[in-house]
C-alpha positions, 0 to 999 in steps of 0.5 A: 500500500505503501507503493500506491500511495507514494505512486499517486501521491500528486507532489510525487508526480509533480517531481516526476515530470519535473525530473523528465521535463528537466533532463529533456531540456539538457539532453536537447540543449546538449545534443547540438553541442555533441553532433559532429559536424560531418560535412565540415570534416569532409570538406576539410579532407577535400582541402587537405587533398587540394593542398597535396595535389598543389604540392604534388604538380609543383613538385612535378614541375620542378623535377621535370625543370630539374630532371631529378627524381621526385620526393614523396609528397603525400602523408603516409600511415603510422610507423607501426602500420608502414613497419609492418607493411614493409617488413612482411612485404605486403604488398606483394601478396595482399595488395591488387590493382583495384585496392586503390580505386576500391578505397577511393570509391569508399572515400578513402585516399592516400597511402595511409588509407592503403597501408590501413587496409593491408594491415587489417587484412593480415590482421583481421584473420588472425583475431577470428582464428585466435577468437574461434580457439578461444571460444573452442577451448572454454566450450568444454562441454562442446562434443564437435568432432576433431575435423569440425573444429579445424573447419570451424578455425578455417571458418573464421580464418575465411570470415577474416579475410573477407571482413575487410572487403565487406567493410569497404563494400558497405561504404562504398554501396551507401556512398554512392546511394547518397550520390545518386539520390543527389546527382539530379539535383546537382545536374541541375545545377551545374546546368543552370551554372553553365548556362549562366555563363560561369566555367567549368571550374566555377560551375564545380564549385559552386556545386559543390557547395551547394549540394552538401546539403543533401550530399555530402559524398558529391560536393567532395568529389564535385570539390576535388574535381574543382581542384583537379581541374586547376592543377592537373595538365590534361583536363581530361583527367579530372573528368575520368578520375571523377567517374573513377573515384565515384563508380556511378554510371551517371556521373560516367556519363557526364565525365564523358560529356565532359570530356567530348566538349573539352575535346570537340567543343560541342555545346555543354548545355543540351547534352547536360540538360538531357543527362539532367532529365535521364538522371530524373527518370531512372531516379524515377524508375527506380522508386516505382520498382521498389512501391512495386516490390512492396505487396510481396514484402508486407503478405507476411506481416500482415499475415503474422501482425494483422490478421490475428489482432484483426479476427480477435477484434472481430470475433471477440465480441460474438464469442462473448454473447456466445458464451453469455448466452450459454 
């Protein structure tokens, strides 16, 4: 009885809510300062990455003027990782041609983003297998066969190396969703920018910093397309690095654009205006297949979640006169 009293007890109550109301308060005055402000750390890497392909074209410049070799100019990984790197020669057995084009795609750039996924790939397979002997090992009471362990350890040896490739594929799968769910709306404006009378360095720009509302992925690579376009010497390259770096056929299609008017000089404007309108139907398209697929996907909540609630509704009332009447 004690417990009732005090649960209804208004001054109780009253302290209740105003405990709640209070920490409600602090939590939403306190997230804002917490929340990490992505697209200013994104657009201080894309800075960063403007700087070093600076520094990169001087340099070339000068040892091209001087016929001297040309020094490393990017920031590399920690000592440990580029120790290891280089002791057990890593890069002979674990790394492959597309592993630097993979991590662009998944926003990561420079010989550190390099050596990182080197080593997580000797790494990663040695922490499942020591794991998997470690969960073997106190399971006494485990009755598996000798040939199913070892299979169990080969197991986790293979879900080790395959970590960091389904890591990478994650990223890489949501950043170009984000891109392609914006690229109308930057076609858009980039049209509207060349139209306007505005370059093609200038139109970047100005999309960059416009579309990280919605997208931060696109305004980095639209930035550093902008600061590829100034320093590199074939303008070309700008153009096929974006639709290498991004991997979305859209943006290969206006890289190719791109590349046709800087080599032809055919107008701009048409061709981005009906890119611009293709972007929009598939966008389009693809929203109707996904409504399309729903029906199928909601037979078997309806079946287990609905039906049931719906027929207790329906039928508990008429049992009740039933058994009333009984």
């Amino acid at each position: 009885m004690g417990m009732i009293d005090k649960l209804t007890d208004s001054t109780f109550i009253a302290s209740v809510f105003t405990a709640v109301a209070v920490s409600a308060t602090i939590v939403t005055i306190g997230l804002p300062l917490l929340e990490r402000n992505e697209m200013k750390d994104r657009m201080n890497s894309v800075a960063l990455e403007r700087d070093r392909i600076r520094a990169r074209e001087r340099e070339r410049l000068n040892a091209e003027a001087k016929q001297g070799p040309k020094p490393a100019l990017r920031s590399s990984a920690s000592a440990t990782a580029r120790q290891i790197v280089d002791k057990l020669s890593l890069k002979k057995w674990l790394d492959s041609e597309s592993a630097t084009e993979t991590l662009q795609r998944a926003g990561l750039r420079g010989p550190k983003a390099e050596t990182m996924l080197l080593v997580a790939r000797l790494v990663t397979p040695i922490i499942f297998i020591c794991l998997a002997i470690f969960y073997l090992i106190m399971k006494t009471n485990l009755t598996w066969p000798f040939f199913a362990k070892v299979g169990a350890v080969i197991l986790a040896a293979f879900v080790g190396i395959k970590a960091p490739e389904l890591y990478l594929k994650n990223i890489t799968s949501k950043r170009q969703a984000s891109m392609r769910q914006s690229f109308p709306d930057a076609l858009d404006l980039l049209l509207i920018c060349v139209e306007s009378g505005m370059s093609t360095e200038h139109a970047f720009r100005k999309v960059a910093t416009e579309i990280g509302a919605s997208s931060i992925p696109m305004a980095e690579e639209m930035a550093l397309t902008t600061a590829e376009l100034s320093y590199l010497p074939d303008r070309r390259l700008a153009y096929e690095n974006l639709a290498k770096r991004t991997g979305v056929d859209n943006i290969k299609s206006v890289a190719t654009v791109l590349i046709q008017a800087e080599r032809y000089g055919t107008p701009l404007g048409t061709a981005l205006r009906v890119l611009a309108q293709e972007s929009r139907d598939q966008r389009m398209s693809a929203a109707e297949k996904k409504a399309a697929g729903l029906p199928p996907k909601l037979t078997v909540p309806m079946i287990v979640f609905f039906m049931p609630a719906l027929f207790i509704v329906i039928l508990t009332p008429a049992l009740i006169q039933i058994f009333k009447w009984k």
